[in-house]
N, C-alpha and C positions, 0 to 999 in steps of 0.2 A: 095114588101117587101124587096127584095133584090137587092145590085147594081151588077150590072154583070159588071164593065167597067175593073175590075182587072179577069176575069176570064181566058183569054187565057194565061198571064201571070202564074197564080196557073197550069194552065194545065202542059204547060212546067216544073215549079218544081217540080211536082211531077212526071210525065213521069223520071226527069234527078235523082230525091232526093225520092223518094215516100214520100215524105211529102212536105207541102207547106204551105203557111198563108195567107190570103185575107184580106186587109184591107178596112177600107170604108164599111164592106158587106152588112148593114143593113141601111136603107134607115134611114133621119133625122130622121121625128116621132117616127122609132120603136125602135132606139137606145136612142130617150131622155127618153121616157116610161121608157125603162129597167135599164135605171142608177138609176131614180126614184126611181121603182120597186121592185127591186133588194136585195138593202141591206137590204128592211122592211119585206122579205118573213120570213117563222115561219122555223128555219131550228131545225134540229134534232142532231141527233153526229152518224157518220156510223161509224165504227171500225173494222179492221181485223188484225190477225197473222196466217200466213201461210196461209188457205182455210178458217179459223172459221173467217166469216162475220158475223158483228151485229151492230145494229137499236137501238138508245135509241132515247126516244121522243122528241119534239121540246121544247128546253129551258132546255136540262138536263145541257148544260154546263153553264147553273146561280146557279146549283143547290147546297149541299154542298159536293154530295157525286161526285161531278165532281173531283176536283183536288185530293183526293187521290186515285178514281179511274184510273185515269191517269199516277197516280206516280206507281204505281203498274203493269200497260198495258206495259208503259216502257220498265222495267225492264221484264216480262215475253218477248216482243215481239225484245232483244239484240239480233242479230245471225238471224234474222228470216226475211221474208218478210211483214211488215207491212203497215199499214196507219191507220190517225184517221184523221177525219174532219168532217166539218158542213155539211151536207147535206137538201135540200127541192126534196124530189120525187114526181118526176110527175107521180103518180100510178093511181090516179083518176080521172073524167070529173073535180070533185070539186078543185084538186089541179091546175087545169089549168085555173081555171076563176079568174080574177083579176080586179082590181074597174078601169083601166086602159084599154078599149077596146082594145087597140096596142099590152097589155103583154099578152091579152087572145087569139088574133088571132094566134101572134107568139107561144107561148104555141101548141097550137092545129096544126099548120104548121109544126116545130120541131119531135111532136108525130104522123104527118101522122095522125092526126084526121080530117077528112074532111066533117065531117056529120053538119056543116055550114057553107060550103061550101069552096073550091080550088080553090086557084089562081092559074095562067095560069104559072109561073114556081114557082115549089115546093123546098123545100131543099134538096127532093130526086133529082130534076132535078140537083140541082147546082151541088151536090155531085157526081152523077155518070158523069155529064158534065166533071169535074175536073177528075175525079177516071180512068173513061173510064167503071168501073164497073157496073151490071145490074146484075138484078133477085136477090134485096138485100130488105131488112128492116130496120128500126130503133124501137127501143122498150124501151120506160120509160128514155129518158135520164134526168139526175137531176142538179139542182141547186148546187153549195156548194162554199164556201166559206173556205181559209188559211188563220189563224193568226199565230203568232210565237207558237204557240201551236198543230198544224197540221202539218204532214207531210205524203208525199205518196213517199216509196220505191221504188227501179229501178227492171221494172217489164215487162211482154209481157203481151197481150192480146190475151190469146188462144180463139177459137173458134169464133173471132170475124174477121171482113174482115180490116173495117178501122174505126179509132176514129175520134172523131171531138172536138171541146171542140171553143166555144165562149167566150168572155171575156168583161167585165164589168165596166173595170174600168176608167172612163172618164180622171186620175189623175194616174201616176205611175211611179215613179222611178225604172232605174237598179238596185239601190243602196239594194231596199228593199226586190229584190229576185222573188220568185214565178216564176221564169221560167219554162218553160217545156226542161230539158233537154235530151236530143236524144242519145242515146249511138251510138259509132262505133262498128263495126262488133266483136274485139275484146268484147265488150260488161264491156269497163271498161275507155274507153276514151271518154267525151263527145263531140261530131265531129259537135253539134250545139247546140244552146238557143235561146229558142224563147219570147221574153216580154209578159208577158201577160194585154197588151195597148189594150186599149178601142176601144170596134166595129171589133176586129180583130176575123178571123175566121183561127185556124189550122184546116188541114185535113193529116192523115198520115194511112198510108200504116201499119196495124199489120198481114198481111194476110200470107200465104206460100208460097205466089209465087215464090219467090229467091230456095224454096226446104225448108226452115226455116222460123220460126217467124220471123220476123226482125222490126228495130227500138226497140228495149228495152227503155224503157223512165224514166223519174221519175220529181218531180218537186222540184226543190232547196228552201230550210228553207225560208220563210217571216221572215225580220227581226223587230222583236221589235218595230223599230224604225218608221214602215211604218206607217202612218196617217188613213189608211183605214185595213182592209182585201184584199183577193186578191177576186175576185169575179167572178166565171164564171157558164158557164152550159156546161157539157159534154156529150157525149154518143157515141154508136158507130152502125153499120150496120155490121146486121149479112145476112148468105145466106137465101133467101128466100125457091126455091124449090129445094131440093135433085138432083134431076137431069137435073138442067138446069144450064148456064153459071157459071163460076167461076175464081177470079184471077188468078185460076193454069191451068185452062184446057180452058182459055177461054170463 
């Protein structure tokens, strides 16, 4: 499923950056599947200000009470830590099967669902290959989708080790945004951007190790103007057991 020929490359950048991006990662078939795939999933709208997270159903944003619920979320969430966007969660077996045999393996590899069986290397492999990390999880990462209508604030990832986020988009201009922007230490100058171009895989560091969160991130406005959505699937690896290895203690 996956090519490994960039992998020693990611190693180094994140050893030198704690984040890096892999391009190429997902073999022909699995990447033609998910361009496919992708954009026809049933997505929902996830929303937060400050801690209050919430879930409206798939197709709330055709509905009527989308846009002035939005004009409203706005305006409460000025000053605040926000995001709104399209979301598809992989919560259940059923959200993983797809008419697509390639998006249903992938699905299930992504969730560490192996009960039809594991390839011989996992994306747990690629990731702590890269990370150097071990004694980790991954749990429910989701589909979602930016239009000029979404956005996600400049935020950490507490209690998580490191994110990952794949991307979608076979077709993508700089022009149209959607990057993943990286904050500097300062935590107000962005010290990189990253495209989010087709078949690419980020892998970034939100663990303590430094003594602090670090990498603060956020992802810059799609604009209007782009042809598509921006399209990816993200999540992240948390510690598995309490008292075994970790980014800070080894």
């Amino acid at each position: 499923m996956f090519n490994r020929e960039n992998i020693e490359q990611a190693k180094q950048d994140f050893k030198d950056k704690r984040y890096c991006h892999i391009d190429n990662v997902l073999e022909e078939r699995y990447i033609r599947a998910l361009y496919d795939a992708v954009p026809k999933l049933e997505y929902g709208v996830w929303t937060c200000i400050g801690s209050g997270h919430k879930k409206f159903r798939a197709g709330y944003q055709f509905t009527d009470d989308f846009a002035p619920h939005q004009a409203k979320f706005i305006e409460d969430a000025r000053g605040n830590f926000s995001y709104w966007h399209y979301a598809y969660w992989l919560l259940e077996d059923y959200h993983k099967v797809n008419d697509n045999p390639y998006v249903t393996e992938f699905n299930r590899v992504v969730t560490e669902d192996y009960t039809l069986g594991k390839p011989d290397y996992t994306f747990h492999d690629l990731v702590s290959e890269v990370t150097g990390f071990t004694n980790m999880y991954t749990n429910q990462p989701t589909y979602s989708y930016y239009d000029h209508t979404a956005w996600l604030n400049a935020h950490h990832d507490p209690r998580r080790w490191c994110a990952y986020i794949f991307y979608f988009n076979e077709t993508w201009l700089a022009q149209w945004g959607g990057q993943l922007c990286i904050l500097d230490t300062d935590e107000q100058t962005i010290i990189d951007s990253i495209e989010p171009f087709g078949n690419r895989l980020t892998i970034m560091d939100v663990s303590e190790t430094s003594g602090n969160r670090i990498n603060k991130h956020f992802i810059s406005p799609v604009s209007i103007t782009a042809d598509h959505p921006r399209y990816s699937l993200a999540g992240w690896f948390y510690q598995k057991e309490t008292d075994g290895p970790s980014p800070i203690k080894g």
